[in-house]
N, CA and C atoms of all chains as a GROMACS GRO file, in nm:
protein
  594
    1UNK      N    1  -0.157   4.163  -0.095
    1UNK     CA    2  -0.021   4.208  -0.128
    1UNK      C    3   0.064   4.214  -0.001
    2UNK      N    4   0.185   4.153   0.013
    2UNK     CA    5   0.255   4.214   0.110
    2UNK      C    6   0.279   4.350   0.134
    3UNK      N    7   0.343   4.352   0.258
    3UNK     CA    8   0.424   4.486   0.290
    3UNK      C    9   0.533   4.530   0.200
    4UNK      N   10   0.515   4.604   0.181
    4UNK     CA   11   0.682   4.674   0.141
    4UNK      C   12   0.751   4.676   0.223
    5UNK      N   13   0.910   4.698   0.224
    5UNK     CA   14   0.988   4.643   0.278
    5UNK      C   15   1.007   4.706   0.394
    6UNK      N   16   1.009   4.866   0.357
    6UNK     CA   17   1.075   4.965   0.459
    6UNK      C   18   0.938   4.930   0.555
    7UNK      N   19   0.760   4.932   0.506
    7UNK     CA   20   0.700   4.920   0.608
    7UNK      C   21   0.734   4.795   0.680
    8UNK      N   22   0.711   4.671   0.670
    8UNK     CA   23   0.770   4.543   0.756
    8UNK      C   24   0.869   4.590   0.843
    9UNK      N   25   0.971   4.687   0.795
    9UNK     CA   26   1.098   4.699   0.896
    9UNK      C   27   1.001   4.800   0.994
   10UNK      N   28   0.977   4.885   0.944
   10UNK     CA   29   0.904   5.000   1.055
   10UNK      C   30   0.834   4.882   1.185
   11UNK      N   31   0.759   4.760   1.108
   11UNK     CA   32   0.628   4.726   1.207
   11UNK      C   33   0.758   4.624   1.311
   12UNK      N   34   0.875   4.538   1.251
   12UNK     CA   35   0.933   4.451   1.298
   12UNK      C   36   0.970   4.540   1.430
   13UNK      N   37   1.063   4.682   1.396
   13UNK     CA   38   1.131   4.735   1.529
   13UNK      C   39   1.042   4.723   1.628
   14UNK      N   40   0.904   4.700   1.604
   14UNK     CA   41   0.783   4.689   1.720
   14UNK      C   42   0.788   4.606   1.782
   15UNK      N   43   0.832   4.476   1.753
   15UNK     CA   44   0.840   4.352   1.823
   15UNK      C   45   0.978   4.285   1.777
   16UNK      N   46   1.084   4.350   1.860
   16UNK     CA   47   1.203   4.309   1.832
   16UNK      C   48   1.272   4.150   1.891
   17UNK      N   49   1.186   4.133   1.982
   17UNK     CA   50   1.222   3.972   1.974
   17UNK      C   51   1.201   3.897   1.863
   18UNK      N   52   1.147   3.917   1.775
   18UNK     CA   53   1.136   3.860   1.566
   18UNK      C   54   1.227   3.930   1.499
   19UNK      N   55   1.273   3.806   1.455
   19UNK     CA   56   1.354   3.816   1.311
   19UNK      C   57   1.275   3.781   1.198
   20UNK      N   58   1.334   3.868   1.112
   20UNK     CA   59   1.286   3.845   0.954
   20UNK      C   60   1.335   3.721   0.913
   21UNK      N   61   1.275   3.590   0.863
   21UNK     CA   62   1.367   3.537   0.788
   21UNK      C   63   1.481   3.544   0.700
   22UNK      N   64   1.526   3.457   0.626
   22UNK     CA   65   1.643   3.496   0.573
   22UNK      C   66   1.600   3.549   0.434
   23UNK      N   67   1.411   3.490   0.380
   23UNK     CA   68   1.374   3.514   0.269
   23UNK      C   69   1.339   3.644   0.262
   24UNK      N   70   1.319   3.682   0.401
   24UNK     CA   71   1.230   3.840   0.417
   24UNK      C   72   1.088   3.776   0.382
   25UNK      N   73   1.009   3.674   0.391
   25UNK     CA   74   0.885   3.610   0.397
   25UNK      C   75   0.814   3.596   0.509
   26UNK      N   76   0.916   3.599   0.609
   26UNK     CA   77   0.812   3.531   0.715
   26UNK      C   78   0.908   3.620   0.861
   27UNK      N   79   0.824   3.616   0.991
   27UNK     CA   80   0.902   3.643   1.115
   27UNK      C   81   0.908   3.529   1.195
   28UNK      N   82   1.041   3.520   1.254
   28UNK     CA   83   1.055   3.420   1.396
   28UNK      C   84   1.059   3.454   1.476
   29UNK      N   85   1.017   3.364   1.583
   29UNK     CA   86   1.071   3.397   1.725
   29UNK      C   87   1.120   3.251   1.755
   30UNK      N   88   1.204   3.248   1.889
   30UNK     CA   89   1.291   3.112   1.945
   30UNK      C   90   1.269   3.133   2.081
   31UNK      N   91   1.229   3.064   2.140
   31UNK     CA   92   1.194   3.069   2.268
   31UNK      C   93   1.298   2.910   2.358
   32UNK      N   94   1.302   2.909   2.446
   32UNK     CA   95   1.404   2.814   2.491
   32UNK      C   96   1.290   2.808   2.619
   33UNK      N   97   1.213   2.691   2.605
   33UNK     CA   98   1.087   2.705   2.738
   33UNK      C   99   1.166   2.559   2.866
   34UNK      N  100   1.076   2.599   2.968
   34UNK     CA  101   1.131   2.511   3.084
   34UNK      C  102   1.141   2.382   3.069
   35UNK      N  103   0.988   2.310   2.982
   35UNK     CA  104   1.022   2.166   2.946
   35UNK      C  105   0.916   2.150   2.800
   36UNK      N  106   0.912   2.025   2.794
   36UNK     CA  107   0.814   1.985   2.674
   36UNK      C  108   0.658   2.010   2.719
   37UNK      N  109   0.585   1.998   2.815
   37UNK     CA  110   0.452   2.024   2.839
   37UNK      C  111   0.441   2.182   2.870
   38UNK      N  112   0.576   2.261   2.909
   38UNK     CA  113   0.535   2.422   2.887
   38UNK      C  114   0.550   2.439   2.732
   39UNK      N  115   0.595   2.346   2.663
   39UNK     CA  116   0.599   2.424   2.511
   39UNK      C  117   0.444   2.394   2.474
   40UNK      N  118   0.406   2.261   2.494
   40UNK     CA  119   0.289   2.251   2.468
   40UNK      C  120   0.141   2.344   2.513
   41UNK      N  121   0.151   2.368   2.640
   41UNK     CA  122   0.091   2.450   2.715
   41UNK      C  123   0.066   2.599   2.625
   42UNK      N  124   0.196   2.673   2.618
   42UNK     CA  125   0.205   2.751   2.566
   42UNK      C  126   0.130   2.749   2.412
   43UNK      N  127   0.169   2.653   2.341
   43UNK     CA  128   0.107   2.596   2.204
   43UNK      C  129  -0.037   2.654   2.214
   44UNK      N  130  -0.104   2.591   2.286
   44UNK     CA  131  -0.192   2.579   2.369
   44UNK      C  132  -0.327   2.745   2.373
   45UNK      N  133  -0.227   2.784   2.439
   45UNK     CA  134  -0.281   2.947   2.431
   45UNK      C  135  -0.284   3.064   2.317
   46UNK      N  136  -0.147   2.972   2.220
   46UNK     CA  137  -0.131   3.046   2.112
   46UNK      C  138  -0.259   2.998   2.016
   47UNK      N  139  -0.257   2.880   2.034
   47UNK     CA  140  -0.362   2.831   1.971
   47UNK      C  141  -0.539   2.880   1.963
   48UNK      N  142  -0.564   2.959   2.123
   48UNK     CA  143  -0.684   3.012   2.141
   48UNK      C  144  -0.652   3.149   2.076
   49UNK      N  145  -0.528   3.207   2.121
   49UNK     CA  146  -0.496   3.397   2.013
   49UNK      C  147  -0.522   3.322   1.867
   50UNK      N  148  -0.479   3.210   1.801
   50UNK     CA  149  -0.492   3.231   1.678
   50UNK      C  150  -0.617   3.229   1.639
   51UNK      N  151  -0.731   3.147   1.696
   51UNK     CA  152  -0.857   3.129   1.678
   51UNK      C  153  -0.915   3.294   1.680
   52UNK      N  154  -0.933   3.303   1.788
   52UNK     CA  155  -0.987   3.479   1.823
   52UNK      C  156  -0.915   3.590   1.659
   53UNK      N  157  -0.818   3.538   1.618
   53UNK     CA  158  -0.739   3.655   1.571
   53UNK      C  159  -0.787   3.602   1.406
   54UNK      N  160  -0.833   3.479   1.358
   54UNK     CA  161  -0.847   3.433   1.251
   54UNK      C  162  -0.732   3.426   1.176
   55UNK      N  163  -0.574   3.379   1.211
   55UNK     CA  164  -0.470   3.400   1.182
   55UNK      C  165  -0.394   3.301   1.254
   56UNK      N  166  -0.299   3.200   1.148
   56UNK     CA  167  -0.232   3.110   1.263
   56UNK      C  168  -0.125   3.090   1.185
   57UNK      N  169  -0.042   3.111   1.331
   57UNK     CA  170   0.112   3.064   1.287
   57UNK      C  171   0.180   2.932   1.285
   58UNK      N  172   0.290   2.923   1.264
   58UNK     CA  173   0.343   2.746   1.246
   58UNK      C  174   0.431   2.740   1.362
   59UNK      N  175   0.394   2.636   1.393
   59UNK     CA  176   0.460   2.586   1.536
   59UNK      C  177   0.598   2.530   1.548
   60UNK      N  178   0.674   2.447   1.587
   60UNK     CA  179   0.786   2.391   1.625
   60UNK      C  180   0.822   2.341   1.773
   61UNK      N  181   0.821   2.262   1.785
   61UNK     CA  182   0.854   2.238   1.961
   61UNK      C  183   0.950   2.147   1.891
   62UNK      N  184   1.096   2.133   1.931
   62UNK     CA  185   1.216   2.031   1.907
   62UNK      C  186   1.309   2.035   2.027
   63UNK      N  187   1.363   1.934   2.012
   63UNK     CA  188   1.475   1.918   2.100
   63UNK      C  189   1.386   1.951   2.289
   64UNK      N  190   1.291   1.888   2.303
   64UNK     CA  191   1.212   1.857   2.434
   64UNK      C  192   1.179   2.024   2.464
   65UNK      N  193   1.267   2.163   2.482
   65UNK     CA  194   1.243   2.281   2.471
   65UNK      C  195   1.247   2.424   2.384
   66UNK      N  196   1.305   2.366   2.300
   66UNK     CA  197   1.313   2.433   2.200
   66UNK      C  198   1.142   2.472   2.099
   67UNK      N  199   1.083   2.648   2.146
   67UNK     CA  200   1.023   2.634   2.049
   67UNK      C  201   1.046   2.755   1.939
   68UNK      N  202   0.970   2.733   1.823
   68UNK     CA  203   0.961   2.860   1.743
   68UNK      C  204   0.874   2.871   1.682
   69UNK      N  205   0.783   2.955   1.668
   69UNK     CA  206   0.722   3.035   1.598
   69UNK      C  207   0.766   3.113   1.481
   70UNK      N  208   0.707   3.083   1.369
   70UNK     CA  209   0.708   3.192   1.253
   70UNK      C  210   0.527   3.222   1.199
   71UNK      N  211   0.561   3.333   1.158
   71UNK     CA  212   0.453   3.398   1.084
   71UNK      C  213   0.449   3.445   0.967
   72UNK      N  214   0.339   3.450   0.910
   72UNK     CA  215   0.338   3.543   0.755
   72UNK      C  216   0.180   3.518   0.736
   73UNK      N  217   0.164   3.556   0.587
   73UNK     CA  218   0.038   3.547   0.564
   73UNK      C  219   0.056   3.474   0.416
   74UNK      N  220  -0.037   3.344   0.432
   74UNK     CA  221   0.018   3.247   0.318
   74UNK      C  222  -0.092   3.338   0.181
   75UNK      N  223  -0.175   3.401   0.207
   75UNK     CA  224  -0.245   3.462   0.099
   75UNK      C  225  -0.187   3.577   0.011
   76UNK      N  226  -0.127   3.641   0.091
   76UNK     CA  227   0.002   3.776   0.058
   76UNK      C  228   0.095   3.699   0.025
   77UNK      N  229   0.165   3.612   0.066
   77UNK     CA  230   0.278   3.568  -0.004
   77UNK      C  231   0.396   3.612   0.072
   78UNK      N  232   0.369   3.685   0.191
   78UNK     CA  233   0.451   3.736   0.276
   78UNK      C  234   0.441   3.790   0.450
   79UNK      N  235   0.492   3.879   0.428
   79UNK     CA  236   0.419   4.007   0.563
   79UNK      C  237   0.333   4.114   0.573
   80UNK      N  238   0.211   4.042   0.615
   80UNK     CA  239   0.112   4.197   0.667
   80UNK      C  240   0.103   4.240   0.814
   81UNK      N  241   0.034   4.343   0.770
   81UNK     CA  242   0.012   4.417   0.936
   81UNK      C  243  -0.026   4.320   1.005
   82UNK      N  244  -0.133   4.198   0.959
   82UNK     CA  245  -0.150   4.139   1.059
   82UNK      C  246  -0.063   4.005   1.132
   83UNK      N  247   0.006   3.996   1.082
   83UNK     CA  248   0.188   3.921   1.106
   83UNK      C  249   0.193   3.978   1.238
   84UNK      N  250   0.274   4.095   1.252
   84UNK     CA  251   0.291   4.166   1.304
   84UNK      C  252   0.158   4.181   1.454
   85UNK      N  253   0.070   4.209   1.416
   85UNK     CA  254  -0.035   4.236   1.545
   85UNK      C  255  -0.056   4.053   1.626
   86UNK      N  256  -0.039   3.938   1.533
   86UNK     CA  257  -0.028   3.856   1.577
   86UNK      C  258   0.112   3.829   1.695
   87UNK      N  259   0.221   3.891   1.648
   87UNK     CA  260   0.346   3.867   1.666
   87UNK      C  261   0.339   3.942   1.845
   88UNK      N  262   0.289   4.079   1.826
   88UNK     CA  263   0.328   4.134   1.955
   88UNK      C  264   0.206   4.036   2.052
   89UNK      N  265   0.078   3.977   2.029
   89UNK     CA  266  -0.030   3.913   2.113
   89UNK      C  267   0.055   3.819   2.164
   90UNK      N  268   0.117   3.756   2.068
   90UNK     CA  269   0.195   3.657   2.129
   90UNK      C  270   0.278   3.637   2.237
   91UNK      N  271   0.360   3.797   2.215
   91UNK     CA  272   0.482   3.801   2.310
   91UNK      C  273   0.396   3.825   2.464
   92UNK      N  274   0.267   3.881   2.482
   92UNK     CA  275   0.188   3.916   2.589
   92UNK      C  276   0.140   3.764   2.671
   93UNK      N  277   0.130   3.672   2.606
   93UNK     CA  278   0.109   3.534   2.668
   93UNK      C  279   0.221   3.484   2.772
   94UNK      N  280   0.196   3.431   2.846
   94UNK     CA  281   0.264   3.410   2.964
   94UNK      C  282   0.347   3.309   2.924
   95UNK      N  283   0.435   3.228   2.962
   95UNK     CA  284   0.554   3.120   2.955
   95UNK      C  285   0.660   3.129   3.029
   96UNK      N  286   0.690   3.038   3.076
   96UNK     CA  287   0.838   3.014   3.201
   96UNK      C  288   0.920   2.923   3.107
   97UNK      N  289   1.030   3.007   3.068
   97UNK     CA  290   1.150   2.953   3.022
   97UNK      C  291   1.243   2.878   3.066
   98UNK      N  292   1.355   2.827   3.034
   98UNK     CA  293   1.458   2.742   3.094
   98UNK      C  294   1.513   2.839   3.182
   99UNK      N  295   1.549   2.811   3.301
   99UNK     CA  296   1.573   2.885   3.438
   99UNK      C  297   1.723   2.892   3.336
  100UNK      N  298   2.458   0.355   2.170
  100UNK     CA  299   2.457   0.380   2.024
  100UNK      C  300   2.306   0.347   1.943
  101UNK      N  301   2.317   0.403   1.803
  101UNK     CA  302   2.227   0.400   1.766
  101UNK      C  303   2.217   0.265   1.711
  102UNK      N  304   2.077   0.219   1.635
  102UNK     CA  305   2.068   0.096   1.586
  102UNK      C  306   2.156   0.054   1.418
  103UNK      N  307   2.190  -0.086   1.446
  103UNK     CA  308   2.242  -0.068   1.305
  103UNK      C  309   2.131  -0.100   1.204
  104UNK      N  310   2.167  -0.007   1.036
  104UNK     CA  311   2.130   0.020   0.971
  104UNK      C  312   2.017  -0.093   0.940
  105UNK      N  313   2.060  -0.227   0.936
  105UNK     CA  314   1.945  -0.316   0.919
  105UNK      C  315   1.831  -0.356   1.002
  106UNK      N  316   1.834  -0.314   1.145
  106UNK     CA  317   1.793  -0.347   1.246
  106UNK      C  318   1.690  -0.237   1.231
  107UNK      N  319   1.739  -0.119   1.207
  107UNK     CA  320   1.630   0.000   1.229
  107UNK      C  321   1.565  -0.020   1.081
  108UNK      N  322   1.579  -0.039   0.972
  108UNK     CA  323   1.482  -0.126   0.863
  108UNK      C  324   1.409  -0.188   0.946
  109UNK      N  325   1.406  -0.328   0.973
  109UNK     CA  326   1.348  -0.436   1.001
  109UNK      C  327   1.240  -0.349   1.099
  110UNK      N  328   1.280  -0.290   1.207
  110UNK     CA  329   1.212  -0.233   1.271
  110UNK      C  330   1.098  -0.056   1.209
  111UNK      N  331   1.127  -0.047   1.087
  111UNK     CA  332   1.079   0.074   1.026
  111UNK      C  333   0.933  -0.036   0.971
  112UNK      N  334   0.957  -0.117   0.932
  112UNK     CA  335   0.872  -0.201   0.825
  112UNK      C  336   0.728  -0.227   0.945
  113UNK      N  337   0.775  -0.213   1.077
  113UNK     CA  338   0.708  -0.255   1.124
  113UNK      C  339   0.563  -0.116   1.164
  114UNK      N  340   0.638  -0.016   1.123
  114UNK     CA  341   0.554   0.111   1.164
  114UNK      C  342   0.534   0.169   0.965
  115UNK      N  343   0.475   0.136   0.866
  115UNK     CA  344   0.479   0.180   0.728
  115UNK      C  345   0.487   0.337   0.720
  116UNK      N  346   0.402   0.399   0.812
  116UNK     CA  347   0.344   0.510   0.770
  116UNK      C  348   0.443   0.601   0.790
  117UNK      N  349   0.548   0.543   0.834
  117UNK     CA  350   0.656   0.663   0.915
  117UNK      C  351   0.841   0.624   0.796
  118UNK      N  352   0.859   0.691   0.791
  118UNK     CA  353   0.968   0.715   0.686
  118UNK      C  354   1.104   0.787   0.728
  119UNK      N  355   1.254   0.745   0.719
  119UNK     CA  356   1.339   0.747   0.758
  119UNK      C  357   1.343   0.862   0.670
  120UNK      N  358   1.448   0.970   0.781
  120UNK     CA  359   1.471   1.105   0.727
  120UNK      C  360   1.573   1.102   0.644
  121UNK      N  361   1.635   1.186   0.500
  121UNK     CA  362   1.724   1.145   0.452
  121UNK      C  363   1.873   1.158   0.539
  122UNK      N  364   1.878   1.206   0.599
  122UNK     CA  365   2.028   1.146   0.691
  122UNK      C  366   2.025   1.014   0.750
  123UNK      N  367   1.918   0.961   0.760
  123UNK     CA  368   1.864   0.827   0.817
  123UNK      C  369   1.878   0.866   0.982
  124UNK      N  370   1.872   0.951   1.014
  124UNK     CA  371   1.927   0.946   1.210
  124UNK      C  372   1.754   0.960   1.280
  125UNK      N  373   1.598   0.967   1.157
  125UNK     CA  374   1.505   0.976   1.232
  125UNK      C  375   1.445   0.937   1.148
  126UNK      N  376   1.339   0.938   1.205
  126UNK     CA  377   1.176   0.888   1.133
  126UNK      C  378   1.099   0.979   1.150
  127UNK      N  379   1.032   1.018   1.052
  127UNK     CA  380   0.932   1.096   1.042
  127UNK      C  381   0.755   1.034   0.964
  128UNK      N  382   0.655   1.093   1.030
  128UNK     CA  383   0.557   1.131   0.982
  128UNK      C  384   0.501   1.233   0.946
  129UNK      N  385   0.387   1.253   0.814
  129UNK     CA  386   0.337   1.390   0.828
  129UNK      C  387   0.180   1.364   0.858
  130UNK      N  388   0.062   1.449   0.888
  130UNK     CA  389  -0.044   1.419   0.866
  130UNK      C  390  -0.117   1.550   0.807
  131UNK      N  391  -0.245   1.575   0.729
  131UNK     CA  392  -0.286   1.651   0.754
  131UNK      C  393  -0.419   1.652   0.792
  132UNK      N  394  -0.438   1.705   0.894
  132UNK     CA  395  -0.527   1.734   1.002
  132UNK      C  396  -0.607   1.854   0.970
  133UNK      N  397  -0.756   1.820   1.005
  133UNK     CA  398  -0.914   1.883   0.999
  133UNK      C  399  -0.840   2.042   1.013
  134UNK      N  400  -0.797   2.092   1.124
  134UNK     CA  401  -0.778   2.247   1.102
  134UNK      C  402  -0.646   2.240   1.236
  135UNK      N  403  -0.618   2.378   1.268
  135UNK     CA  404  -0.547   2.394   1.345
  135UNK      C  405  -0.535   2.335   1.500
  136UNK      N  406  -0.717   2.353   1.546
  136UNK     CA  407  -0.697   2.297   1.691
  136UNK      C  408  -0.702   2.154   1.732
  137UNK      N  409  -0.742   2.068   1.566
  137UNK     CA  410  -0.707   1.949   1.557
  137UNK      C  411  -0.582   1.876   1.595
  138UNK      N  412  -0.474   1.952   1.537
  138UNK     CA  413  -0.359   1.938   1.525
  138UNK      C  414  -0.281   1.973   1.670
  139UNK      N  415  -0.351   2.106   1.724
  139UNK     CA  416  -0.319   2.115   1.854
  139UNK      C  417  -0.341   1.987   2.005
  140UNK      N  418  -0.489   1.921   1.951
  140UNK     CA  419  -0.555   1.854   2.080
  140UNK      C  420  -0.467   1.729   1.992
  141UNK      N  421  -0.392   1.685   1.901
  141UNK     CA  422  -0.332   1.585   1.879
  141UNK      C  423  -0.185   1.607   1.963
  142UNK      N  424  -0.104   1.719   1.948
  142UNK     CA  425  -0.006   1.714   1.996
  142UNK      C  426  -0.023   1.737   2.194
  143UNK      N  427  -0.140   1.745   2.217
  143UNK     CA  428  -0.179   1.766   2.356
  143UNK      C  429  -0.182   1.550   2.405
  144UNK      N  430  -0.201   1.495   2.300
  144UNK     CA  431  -0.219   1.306   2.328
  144UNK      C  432  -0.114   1.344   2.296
  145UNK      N  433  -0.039   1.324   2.230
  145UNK     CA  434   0.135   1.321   2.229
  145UNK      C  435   0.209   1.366   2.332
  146UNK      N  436   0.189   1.454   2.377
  146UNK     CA  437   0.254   1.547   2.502
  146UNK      C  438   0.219   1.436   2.625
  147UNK      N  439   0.127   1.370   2.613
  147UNK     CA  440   0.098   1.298   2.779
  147UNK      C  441   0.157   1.171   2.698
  148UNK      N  442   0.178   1.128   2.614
  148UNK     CA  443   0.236   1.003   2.563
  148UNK      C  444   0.397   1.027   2.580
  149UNK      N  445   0.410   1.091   2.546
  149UNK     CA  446   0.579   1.144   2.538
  149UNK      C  447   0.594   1.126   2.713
  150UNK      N  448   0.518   1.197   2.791
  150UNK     CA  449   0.557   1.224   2.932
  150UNK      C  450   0.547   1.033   3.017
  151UNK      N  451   0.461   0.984   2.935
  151UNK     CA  452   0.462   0.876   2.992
  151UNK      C  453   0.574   0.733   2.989
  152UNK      N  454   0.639   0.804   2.866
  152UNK     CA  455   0.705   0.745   2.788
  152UNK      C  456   0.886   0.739   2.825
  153UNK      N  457   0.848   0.871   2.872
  153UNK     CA  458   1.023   0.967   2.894
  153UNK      C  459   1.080   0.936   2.760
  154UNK      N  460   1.025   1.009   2.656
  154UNK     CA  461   1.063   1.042   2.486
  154UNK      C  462   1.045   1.127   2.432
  155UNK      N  463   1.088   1.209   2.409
  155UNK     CA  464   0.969   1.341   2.306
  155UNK      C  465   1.040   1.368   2.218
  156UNK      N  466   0.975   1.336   2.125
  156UNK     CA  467   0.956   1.367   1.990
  156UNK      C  468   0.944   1.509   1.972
  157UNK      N  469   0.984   1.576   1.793
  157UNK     CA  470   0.983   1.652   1.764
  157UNK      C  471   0.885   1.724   1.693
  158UNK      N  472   0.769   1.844   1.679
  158UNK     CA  473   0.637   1.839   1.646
  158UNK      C  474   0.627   1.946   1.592
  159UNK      N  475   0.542   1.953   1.462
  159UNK     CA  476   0.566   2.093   1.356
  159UNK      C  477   0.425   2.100   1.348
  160UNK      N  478   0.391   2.191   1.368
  160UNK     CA  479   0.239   2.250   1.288
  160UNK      C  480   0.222   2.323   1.189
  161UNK      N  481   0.257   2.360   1.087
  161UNK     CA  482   0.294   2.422   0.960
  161UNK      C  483   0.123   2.446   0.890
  162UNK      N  484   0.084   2.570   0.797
  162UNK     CA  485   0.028   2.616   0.723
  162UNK      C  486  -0.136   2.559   0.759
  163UNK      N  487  -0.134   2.567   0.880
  163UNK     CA  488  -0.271   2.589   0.929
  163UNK      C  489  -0.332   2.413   0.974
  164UNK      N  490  -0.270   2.288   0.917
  164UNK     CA  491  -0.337   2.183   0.927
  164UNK      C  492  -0.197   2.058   0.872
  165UNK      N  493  -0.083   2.130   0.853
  165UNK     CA  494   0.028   2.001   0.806
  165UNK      C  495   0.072   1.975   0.944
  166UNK      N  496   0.062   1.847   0.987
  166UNK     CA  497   0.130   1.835   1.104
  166UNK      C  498   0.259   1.725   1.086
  167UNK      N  499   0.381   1.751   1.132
  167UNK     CA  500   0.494   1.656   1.071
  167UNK      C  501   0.546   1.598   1.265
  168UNK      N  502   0.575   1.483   1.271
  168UNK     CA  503   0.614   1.471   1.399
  168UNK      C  504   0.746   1.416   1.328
  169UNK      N  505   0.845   1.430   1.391
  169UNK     CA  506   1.001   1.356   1.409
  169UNK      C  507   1.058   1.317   1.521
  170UNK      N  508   1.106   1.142   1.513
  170UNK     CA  509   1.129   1.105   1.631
  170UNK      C  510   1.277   1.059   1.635
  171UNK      N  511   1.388   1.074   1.712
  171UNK     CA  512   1.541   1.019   1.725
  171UNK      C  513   1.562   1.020   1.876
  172UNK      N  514   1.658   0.950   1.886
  172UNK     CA  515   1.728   0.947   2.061
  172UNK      C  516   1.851   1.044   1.983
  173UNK      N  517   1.864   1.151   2.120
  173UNK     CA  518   1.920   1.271   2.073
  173UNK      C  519   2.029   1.208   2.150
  174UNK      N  520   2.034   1.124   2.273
  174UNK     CA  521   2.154   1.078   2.325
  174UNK      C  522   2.252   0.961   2.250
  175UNK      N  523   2.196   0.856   2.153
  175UNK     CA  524   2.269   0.825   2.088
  175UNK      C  525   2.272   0.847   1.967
  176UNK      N  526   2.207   0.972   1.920
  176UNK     CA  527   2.265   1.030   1.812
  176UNK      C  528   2.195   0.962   1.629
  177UNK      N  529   2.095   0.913   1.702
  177UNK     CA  530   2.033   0.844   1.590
  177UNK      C  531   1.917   0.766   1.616
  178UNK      N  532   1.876   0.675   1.612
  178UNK     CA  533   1.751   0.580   1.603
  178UNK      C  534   1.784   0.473   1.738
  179UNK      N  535   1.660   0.460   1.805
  179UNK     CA  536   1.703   0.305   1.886
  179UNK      C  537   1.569   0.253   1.923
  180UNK      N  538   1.537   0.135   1.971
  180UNK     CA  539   1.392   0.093   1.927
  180UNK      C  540   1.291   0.180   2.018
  181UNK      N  541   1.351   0.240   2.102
  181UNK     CA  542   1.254   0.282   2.178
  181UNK      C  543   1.158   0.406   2.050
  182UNK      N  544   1.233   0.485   1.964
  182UNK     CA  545   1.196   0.515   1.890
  182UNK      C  546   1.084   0.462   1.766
  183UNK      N  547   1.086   0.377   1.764
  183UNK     CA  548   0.981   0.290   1.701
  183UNK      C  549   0.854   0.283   1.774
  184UNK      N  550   0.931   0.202   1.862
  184UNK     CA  551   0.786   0.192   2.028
  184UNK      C  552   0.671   0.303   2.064
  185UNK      N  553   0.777   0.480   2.048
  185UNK     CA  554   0.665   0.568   2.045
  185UNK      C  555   0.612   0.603   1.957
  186UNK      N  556   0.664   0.590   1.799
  186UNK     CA  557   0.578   0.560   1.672
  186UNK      C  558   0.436   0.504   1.672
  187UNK      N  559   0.484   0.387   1.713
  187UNK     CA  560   0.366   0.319   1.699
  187UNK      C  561   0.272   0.338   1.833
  188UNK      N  562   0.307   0.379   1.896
  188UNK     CA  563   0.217   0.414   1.993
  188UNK      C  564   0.162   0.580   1.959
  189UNK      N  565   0.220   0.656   1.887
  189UNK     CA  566   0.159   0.769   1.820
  189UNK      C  567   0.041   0.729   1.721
  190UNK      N  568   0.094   0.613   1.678
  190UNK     CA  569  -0.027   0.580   1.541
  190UNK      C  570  -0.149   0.520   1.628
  191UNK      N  571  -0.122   0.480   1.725
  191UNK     CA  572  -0.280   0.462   1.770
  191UNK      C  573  -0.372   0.549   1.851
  192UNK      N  574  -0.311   0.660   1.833
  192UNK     CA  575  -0.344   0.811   1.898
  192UNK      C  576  -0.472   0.884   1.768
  193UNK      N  577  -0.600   0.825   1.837
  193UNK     CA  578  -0.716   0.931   1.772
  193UNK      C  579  -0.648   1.076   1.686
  194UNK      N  580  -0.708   1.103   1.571
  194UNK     CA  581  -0.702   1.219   1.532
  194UNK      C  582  -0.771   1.234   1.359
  195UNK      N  583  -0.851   1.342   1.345
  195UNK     CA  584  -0.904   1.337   1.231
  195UNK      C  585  -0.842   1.448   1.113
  196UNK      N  586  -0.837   1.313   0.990
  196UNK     CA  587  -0.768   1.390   0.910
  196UNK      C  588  -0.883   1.512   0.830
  197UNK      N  589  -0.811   1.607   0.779
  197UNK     CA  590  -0.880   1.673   0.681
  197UNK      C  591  -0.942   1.583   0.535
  198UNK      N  592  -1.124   1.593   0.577
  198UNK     CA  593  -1.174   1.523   0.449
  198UNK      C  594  -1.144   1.489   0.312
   0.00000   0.00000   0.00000
């Protein structure tokens, strides 16, 4: 089951670099990285948190720096706690953005 | 400028697997790929193809194993053969699909 709403908002203020989608389904983040092999790089590491965490999010690398991340949980149908615990691991990974 | 409309046909026919986006300004593929880090060590051969290339393409990892790549020249605003060129040089890039 997903979250209820007010909880999702409680867990989001936790990691306020994510937005709710517009469906209230899923969280983003937008990152604007230095080039195309730091998005990949980065990919990269997210890719070992998702393994460890049994939880993986959907990627995006566009426009050579442009990346984003969203999350949810395709079994809930939405947002769980573990959205969220994925969301803040993430922000803890290292990356060098566009100067 | 970008290619004209018949030219980037003639030149689509030559890559099947890849399909003009409905605005027509790109080509896209999707695949789906064995699991997540499949999809990752694929866009890791893309990433050194792209760098070798001076092209990069656009790269989605979606719902654990959909991988969609999209390719356009963002400087002329649409398709030009070089776009084709890293197509098909993507399609001969190892990667295993989901059984």
């Amino acid at each position: 089951m997903p979250l209820p709403h007010g909880q999702a908002a409680a867990l989001l203020a936790e990691v306020p670099a994510w937005k709710l989608t517009t469906d209230g389904q899923r969280i983003r983040r937008d990152w604007r990285v230095r080039d195309f092999l730091t998005g990949l790089d980065f990919f990269r590491r997210v890719g070992e948190l998702a393994e460890a965490e049994g939880h993986h999010p959907d990627l995006h690398l566009v426009g050579y720096r442009q990346v984003t991340i969203e999350i949810w949980t395709h079994a809930a149908g939405g947002l769980t706690e573990n959205d969220f615990i994925l969301a803040a691991k993430i922000d803890q990974l290292p990356l060098e953005l566009k100067a």
